[in-house]
C-alpha positions in Angstrom: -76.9 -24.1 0.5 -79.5 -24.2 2.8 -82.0 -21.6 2.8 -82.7 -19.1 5.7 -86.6 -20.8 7.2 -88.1 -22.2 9.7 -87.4 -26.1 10.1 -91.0 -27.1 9.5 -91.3 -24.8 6.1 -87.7 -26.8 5.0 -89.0 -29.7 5.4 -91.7 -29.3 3.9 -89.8 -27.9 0.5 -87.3 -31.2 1.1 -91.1 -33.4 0.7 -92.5 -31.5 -2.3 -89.0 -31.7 -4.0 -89.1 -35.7 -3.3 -93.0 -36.2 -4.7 -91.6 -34.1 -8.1 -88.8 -36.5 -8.3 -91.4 -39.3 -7.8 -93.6 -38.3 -10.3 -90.4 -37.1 -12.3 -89.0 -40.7 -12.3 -92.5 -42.4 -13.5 -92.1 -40.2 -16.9 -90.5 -42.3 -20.1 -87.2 -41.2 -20.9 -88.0 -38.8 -23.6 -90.2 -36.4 -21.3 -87.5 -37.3 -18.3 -85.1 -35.9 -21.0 -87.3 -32.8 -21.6 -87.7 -32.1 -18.2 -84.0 -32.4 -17.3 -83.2 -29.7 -20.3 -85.7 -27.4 -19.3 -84.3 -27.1 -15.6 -81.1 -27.3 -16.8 -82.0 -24.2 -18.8 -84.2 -22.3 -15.6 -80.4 -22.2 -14.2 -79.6 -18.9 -13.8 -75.6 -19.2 -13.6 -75.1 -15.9 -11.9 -76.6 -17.2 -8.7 -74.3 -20.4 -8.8 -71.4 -21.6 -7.2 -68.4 -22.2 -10.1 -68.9 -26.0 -9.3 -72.4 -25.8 -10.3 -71.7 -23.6 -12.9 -69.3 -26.0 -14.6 -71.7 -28.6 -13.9 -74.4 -26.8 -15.9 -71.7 -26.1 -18.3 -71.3 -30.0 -19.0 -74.8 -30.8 -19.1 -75.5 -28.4 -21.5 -72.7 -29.4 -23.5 -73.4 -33.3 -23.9 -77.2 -31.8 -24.5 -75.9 -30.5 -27.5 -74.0 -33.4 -28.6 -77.2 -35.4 -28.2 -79.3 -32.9 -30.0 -75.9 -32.4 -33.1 -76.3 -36.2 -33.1 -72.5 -36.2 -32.6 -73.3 -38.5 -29.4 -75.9 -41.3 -29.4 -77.4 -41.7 -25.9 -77.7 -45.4 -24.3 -79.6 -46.5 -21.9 -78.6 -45.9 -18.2 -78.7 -49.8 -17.5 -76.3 -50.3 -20.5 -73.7 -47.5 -19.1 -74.2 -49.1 -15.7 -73.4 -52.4 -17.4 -70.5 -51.2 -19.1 -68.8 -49.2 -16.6 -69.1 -52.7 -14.7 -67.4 -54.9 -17.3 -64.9 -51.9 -17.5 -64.0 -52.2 -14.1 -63.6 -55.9 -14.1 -60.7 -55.8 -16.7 
């Protein structure tokens, strides 16, 4: 939902957001990792839609499957890969 402010002041939130995610995305995967679980756990679910509530549901769920070591995480090119093979059978 877009917040109630002047154009200019939105835009310039939309530009700081994209320079995180720059800087976010130059990180190795372990502190991306850290960084994903620790605004995943700034969520405050009362102020979210029950979509993003069930999406902050599921994240925290396969967090805890990584951290139980009940699910071994793979490397985004490798699940790209595979989904790819997948849908070539």
């Amino acid at each position: 939902m877009r917040p109630n402010v002047e154009p200019r002041i939105f835009n310039r939130m939309a530009t700081t957001v994209a320079r995180l995610a720059e800087q976010a995305l130059k990180l190795s995967g372990e502190s991306r990792a850290q960084l994903a679980d620790l605004l995943v756990e700034s969520l405050d679910a009362s102020d979210l839609g029950r979509v993003e509530q069930l999406w902050v549901s599921e994240a925290r769920r396969r967090r805890d499957q990584i951290r139980s070591g009940q699910v071994k995480p793979i490397l985004g090119e490798e699940a790209l890969r595979k989904a790819r093979n997948a849908l070539k059978e």
